[in-house]
FIRO-666548 format. One record per residue: x, y, z of N, C-alpha, C in turn; residue in three letters; residue number from 1. Coordinates in steps of 0.05 Angstrom, whole numbers, plus 32768, in hexadecimal, padded with zeros to 4 digits. Atoms other than C-alpha are relative to their C-alpha. Last residue first. Layout:
+------+------+------+-------+-------+-------+------+------+------+---------+-----+
| n_xx | n_yy | n_zz | ca_xx | ca_yy | ca_zz | c_xx | c_yy | c_zz | residuo | num |
+------+------+------+-------+-------+-------+------+------+------+---------+-----+
|    X |    Y |    Z |     X |     Y |     Z |    X |    Y |    Z |     ALA | NUM |
...
+------+------+------+-------+-------+-------+------+------+------+---------+-----+
This chain:
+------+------+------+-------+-------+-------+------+------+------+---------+-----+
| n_xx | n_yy | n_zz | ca_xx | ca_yy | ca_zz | c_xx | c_yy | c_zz | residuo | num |
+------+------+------+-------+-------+-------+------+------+------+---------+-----+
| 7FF2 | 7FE8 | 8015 |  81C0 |  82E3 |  7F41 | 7FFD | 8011 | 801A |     UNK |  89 |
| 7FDF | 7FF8 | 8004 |  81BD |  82A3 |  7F65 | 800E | 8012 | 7FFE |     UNK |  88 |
| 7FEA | 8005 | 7FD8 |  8175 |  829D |  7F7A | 8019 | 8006 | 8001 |     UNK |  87 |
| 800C | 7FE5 | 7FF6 |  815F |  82B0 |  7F2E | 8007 | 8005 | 8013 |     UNK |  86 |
| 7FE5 | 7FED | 8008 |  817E |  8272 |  7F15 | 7FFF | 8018 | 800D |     UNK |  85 |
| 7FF2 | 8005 | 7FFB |  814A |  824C |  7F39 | 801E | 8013 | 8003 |     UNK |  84 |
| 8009 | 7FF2 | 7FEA |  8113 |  8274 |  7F1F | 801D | 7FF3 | 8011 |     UNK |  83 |
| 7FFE | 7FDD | 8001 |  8132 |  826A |  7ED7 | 7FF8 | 8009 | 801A |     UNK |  82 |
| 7FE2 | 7FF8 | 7FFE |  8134 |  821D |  7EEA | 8002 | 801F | 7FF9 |     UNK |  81 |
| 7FF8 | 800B | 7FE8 |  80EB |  8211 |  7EFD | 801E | 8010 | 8005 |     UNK |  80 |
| 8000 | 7FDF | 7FEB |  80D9 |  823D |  7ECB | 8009 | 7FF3 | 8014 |     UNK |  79 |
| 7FEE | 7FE6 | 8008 |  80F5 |  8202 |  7E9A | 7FFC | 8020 | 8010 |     UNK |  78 |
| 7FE2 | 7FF9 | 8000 |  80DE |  81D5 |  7EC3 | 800E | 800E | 7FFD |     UNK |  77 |
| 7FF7 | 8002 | 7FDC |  8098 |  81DE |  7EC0 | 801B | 8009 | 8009 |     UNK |  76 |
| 8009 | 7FE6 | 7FFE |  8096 |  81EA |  7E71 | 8008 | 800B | 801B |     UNK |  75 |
| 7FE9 | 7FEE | 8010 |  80AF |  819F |  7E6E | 800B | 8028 | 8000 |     UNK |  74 |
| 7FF2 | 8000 | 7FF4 |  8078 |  818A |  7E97 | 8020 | 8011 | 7FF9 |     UNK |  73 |
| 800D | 7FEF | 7FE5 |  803E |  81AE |  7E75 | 8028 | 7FFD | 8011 |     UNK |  72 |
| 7FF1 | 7FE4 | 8010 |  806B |  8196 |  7E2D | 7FFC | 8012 | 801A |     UNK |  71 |
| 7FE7 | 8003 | 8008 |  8062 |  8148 |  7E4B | 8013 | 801A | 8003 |     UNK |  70 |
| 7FEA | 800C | 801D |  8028 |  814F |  7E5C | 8017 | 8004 | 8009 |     UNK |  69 |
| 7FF2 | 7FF4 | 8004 |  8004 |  8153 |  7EAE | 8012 | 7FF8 | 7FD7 |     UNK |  68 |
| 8016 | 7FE7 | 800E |  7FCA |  812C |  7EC1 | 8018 | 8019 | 7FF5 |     UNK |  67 |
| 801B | 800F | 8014 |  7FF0 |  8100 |  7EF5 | 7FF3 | 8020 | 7FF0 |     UNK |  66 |
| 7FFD | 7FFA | 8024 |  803A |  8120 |  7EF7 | 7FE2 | 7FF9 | 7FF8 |     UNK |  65 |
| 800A | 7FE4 | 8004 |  8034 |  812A |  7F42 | 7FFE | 8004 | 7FE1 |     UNK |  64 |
| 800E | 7FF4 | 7FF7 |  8023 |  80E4 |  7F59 | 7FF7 | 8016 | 7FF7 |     UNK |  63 |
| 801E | 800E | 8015 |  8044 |  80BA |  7F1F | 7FF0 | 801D | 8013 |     UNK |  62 |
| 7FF6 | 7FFF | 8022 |  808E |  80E2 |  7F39 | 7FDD | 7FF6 | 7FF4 |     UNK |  61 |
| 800A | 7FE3 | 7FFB |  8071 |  80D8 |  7F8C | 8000 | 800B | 7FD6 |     UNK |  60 |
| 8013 | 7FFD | 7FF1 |  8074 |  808B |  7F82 | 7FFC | 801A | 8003 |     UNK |  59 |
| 800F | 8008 | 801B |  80AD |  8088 |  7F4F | 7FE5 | 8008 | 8014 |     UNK |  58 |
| 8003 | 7FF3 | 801D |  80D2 |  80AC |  7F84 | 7FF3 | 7FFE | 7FEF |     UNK |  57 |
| 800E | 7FEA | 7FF5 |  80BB |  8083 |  7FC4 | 8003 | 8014 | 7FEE |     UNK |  56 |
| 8025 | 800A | 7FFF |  80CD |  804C |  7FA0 | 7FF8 | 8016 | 8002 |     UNK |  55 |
| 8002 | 800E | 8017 |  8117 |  8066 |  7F89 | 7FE0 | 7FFB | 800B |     UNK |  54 |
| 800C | 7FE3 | 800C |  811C |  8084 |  7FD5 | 7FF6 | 7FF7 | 7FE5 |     UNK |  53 |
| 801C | 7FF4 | 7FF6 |  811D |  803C |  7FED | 7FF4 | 8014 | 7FF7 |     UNK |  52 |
| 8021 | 8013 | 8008 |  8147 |  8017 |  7FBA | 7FF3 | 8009 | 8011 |     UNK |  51 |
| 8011 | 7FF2 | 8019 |  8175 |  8059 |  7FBE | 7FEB | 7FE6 | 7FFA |     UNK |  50 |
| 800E | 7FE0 | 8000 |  8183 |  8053 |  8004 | 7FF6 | 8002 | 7FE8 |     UNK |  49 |
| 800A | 800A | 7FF1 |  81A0 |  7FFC |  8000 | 7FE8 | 8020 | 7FF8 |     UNK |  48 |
| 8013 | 8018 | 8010 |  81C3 |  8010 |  7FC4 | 7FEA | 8007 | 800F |     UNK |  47 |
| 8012 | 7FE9 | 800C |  81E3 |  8053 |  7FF2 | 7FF2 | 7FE5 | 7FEA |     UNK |  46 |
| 8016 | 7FF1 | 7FEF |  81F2 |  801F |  8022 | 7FEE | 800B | 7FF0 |     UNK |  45 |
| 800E | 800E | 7FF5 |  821F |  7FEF |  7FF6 | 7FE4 | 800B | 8008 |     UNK |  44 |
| 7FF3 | 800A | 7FEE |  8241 |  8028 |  7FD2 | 7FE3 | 7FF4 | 7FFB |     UNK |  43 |
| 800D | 7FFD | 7FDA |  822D |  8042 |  7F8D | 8002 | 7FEF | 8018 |     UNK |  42 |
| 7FF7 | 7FE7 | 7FF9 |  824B |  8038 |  7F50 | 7FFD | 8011 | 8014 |     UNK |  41 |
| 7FE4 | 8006 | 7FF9 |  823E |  7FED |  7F46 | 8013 | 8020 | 800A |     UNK |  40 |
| 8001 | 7FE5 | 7FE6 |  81F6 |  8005 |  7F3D | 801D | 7FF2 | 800D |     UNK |  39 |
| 7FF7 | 800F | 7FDC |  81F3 |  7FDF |  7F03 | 8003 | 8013 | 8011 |     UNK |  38 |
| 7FE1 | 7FFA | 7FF7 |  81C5 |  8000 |  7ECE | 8013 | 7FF1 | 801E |     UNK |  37 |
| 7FF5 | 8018 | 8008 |  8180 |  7FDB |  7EBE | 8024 | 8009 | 7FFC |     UNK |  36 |
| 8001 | 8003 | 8002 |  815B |  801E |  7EC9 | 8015 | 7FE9 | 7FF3 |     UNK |  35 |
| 801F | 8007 | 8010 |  8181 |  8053 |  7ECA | 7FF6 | 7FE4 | 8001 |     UNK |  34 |
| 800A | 8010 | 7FFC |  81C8 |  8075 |  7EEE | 7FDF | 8003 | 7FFD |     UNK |  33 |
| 801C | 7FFD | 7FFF |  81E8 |  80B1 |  7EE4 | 7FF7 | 7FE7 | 7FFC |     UNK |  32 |
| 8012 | 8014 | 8013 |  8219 |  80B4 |  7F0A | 7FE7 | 7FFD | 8003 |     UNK |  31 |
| 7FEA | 8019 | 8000 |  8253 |  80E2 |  7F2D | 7FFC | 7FEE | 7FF8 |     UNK |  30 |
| 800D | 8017 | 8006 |  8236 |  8127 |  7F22 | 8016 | 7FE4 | 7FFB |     UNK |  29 |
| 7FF1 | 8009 | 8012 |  825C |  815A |  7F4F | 7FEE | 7FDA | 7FFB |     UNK |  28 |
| 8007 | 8022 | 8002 |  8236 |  8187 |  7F78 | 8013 | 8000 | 7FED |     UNK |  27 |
| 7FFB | 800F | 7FE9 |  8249 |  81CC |  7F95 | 8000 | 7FDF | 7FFD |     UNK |  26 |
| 7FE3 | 7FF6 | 7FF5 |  824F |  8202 |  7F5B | 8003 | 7FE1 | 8014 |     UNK |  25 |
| 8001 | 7FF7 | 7FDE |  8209 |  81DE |  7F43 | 801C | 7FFF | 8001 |     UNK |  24 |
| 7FFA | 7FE0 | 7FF2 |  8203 |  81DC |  7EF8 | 8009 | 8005 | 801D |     UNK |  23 |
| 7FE4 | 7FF8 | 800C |  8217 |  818F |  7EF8 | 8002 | 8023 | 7FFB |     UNK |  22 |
| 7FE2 | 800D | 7FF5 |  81E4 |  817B |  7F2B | 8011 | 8010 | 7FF4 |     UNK |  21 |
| 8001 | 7FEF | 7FF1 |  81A8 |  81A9 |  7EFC | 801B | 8001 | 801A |     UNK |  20 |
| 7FF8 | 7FE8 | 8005 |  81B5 |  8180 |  7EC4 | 8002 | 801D | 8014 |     UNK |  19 |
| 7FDF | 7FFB | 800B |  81BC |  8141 |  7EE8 | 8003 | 801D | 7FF4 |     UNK |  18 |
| 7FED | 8004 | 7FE5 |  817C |  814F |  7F04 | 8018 | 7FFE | 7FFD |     UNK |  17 |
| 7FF8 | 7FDC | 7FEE |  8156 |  8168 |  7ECE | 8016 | 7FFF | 8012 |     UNK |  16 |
| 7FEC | 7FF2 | 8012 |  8172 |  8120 |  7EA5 | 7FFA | 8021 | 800E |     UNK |  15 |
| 7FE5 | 8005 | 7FF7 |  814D |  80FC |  7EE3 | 8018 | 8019 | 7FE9 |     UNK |  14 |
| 7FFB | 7FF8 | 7FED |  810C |  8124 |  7EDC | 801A | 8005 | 8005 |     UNK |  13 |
| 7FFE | 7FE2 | 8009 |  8106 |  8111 |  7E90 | 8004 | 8013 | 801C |     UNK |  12 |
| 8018 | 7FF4 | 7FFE |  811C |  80D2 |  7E9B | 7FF8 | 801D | 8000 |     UNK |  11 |
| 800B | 8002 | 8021 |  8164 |  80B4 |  7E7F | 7FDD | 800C | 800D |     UNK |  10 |
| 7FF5 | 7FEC | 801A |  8182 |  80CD |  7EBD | 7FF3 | 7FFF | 7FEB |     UNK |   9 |
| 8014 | 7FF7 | 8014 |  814D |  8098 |  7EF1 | 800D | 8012 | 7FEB |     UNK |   8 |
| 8007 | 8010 | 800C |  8189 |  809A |  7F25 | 7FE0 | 8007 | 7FE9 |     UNK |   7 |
| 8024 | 7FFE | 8011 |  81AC |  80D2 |  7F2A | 7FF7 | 7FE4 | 7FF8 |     UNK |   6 |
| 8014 | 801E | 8015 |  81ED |  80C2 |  7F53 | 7FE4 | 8006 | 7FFA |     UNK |   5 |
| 8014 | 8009 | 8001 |  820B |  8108 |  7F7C | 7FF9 | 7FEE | 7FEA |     UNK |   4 |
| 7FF3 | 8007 | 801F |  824F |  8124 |  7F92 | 7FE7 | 7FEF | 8006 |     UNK |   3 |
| 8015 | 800D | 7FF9 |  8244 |  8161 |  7FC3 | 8001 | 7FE6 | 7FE9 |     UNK |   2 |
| 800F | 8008 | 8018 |  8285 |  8185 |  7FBF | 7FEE | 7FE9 | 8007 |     UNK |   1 |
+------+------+------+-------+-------+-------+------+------+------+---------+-----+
């Protein structure tokens, strides 16, 4: 079992992500972590890893969303995940 910390949850990415974690046969969501949350739930290291990826996230996240709504993105997803599901069956 793959056991994974979302950080960003409360965003509209982060809440796909937990929702897509906790479908998965293989993962197991272990926290969701936001904004001004302690990260007391995560080791030493993995802190250290997610203040790098965390930049480099918000930094690609502004990149691909520029010019994009809310309902575009939203819309996105949702085929996102039916093509997803699709791999399984």
């Amino acid at each position: 079992m793959i056991k994974v910390g979302v950080l960003g949850a409360k965003g509209k990415m982060g809440a796909q992500t937990c929702l897509a974690v906790e479908e998965a046969a293989d993962c197991e969501l272990v926290a969701r972590l936001d904004q001004g949350d302690e990260l007391d739930e995560l080791t030493e290291a993995g802190e250290r890893a997610l203040a790098v990826l965390n930049t480099k996230i918000q930094a690609q996240r502004r990149k691909i969303t520029t010019g994009i709504s809310d309902e575009e993105y939203l819309a996105t997803v949702a085929v996102l995940k039916r093509m997803a599901r699709n791999l399984v069956r």
